[in-house]
One Martini backbone bead per residue (centre of mass of N, CA, C, O) as a GRO file, in nm:
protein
  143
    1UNK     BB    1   0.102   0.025   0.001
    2UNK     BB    2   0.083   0.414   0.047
    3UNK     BB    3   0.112   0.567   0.281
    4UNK     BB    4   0.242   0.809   0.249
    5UNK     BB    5   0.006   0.970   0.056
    6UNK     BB    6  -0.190   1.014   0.324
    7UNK     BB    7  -0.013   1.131   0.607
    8UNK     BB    8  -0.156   1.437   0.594
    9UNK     BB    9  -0.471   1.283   0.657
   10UNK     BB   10  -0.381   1.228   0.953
   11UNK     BB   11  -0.374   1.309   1.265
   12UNK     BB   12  -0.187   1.348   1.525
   13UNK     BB   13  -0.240   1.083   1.697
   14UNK     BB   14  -0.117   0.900   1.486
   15UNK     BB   15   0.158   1.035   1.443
   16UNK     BB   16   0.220   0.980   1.716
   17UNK     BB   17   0.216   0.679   1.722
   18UNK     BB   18   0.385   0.662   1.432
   19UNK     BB   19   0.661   0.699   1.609
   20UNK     BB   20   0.658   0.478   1.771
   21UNK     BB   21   0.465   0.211   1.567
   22UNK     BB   22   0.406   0.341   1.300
   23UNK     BB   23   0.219   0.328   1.060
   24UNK     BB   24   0.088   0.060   1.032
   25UNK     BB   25   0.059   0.045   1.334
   26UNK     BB   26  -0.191   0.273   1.339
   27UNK     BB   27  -0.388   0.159   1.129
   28UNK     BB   28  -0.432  -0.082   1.261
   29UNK     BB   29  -0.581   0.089   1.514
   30UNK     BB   30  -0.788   0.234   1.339
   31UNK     BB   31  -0.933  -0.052   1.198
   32UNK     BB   32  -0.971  -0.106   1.564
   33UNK     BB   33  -1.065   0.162   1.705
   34UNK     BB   34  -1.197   0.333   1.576
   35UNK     BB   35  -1.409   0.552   1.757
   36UNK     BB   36  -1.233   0.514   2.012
   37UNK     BB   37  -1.164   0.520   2.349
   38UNK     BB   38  -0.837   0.489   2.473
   39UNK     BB   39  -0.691   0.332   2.759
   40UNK     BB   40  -0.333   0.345   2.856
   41UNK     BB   41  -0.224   0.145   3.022
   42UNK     BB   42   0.029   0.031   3.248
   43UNK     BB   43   0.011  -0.240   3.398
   44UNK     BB   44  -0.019  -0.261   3.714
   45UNK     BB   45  -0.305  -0.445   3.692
   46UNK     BB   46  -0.520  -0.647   3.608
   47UNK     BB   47  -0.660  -0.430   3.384
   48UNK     BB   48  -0.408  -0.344   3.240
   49UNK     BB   49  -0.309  -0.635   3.141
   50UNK     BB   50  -0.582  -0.627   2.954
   51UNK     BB   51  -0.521  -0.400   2.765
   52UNK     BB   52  -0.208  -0.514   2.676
   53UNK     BB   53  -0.326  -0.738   2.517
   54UNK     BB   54  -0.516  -0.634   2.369
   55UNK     BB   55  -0.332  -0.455   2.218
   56UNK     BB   56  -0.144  -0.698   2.122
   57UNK     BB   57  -0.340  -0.834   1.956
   58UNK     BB   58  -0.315  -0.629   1.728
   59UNK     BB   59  -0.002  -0.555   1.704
   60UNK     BB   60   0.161  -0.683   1.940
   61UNK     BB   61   0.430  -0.705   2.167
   62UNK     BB   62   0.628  -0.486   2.091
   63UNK     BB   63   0.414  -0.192   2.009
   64UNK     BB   64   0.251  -0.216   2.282
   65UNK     BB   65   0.502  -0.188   2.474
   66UNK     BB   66   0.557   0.085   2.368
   67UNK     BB   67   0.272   0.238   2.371
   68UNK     BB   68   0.261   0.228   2.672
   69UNK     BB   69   0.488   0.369   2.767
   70UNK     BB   70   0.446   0.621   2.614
   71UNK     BB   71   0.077   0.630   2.710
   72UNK     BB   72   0.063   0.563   2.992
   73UNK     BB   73  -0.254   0.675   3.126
   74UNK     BB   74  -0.396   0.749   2.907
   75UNK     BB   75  -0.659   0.914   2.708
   76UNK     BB   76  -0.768   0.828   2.377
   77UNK     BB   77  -0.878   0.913   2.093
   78UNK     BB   78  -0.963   0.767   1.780
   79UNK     BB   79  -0.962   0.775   1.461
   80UNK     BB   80  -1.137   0.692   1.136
   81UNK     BB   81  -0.997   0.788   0.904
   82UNK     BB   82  -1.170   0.827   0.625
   83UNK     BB   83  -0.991   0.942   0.437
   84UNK     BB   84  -0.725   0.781   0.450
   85UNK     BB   85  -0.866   0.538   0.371
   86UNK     BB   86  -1.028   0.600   0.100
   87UNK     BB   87  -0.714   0.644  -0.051
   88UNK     BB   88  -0.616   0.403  -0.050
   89UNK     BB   89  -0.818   0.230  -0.161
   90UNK     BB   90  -0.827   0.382  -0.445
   91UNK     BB   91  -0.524   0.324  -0.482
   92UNK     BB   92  -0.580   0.005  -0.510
   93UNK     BB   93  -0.739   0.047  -0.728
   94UNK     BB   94  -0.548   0.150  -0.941
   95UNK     BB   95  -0.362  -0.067  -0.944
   96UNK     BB   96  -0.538  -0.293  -1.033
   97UNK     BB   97  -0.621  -0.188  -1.285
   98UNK     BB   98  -0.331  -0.147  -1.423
   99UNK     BB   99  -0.259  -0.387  -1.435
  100UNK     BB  100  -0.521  -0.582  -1.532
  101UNK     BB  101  -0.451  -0.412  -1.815
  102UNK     BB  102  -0.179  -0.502  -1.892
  103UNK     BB  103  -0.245  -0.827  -1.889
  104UNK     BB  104  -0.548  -0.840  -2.046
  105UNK     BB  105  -0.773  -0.709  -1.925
  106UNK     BB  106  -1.089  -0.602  -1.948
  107UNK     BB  107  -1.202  -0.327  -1.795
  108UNK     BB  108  -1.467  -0.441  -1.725
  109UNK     BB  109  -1.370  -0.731  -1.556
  110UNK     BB  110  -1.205  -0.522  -1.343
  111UNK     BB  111  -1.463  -0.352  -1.204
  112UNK     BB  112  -1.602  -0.591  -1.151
  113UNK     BB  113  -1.416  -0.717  -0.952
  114UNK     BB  114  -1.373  -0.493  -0.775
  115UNK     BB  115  -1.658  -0.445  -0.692
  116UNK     BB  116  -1.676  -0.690  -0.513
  117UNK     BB  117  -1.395  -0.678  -0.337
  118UNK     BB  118  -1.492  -0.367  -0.241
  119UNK     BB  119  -1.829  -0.322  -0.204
  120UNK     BB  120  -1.879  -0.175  -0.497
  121UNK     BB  121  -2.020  -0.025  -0.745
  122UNK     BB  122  -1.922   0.030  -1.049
  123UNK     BB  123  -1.954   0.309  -1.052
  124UNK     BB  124  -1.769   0.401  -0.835
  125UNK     BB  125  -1.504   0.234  -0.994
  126UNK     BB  126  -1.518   0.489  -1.172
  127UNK     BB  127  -1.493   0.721  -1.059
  128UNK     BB  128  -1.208   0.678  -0.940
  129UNK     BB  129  -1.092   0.618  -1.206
  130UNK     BB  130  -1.144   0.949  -1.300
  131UNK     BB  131  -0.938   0.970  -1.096
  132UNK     BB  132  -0.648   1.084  -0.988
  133UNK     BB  133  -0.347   0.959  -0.854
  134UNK     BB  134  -0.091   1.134  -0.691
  135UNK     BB  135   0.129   1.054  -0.879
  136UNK     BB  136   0.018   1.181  -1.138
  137UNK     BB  137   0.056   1.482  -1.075
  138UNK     BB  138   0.377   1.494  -1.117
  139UNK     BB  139   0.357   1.414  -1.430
  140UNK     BB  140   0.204   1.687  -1.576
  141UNK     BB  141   0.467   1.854  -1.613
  142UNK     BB  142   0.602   1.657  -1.861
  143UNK     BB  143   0.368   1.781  -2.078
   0.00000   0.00000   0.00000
């Protein structure tokens, strides 16, 4: 995926959070936690080693405890970053369909495909394409 391309799109608690434990372990934690208020225990009590458990579920054991350390005590909104994860989407939507154009597959059976694989209507998946993927901006200077 291109993380980098949405990385302006996202909140700055998760730019936060991506400094301890990276962009993809940020995204994986708003794709699991987002829309609601999670509280970094220390883990120093039962209820604590309970959260901690479940952190690391989500992320693994040792970015789980990069960030609990780094924000254990806090009380943070997670936000759904709704923004950047839809131009993610978008932007693998551009590239799946420009791979299976070169490979020889026609555009009406990439669109079918597509739409089916990301639960939108094949209207969307033009609409999609029918916007630049953000690569494609800095090369329009180039004609």
């Amino acid at each position: 995926m291109q993380l980098e391309q949405v990385q302006a799109l996202l909140p700055q608690q998760i730019h936060e959070i991506a400094q301890v434990i990276g962009l993809p372990g940020a995204l994986r934690l708003v794709q699991e936690l987002g829309g609601t208020t999670w509280e970094f225990a220390k883990g120093a009590n039962r209820n604590g080693e309970i959260r901690v458990a479940a952190l690391a579920d989500i992320l693994g054991e040792e970015p789980a405890h990069k960030l609990t350390q780094h924000m254990g005590g806090e009380k943070i909104y997670i936000p759904q970053c709704t923004t950047a994860l839809r131009r993610l989407r978008d932007l693998e939507i551009h590239r799946q369909f420009e791979q299976a154009v070169r490979e020889g597959v026609t555009a009406n059976t990439v669109v079918a495909e597509l739409a089916r694989a990301f639960k939108l209507s094949d209207r969307r998946i033009w609409l999609i394409l029918k916007t630049l993927p953000a690569h494609s901006d800095s090369q329009l200077g180039l004609f």
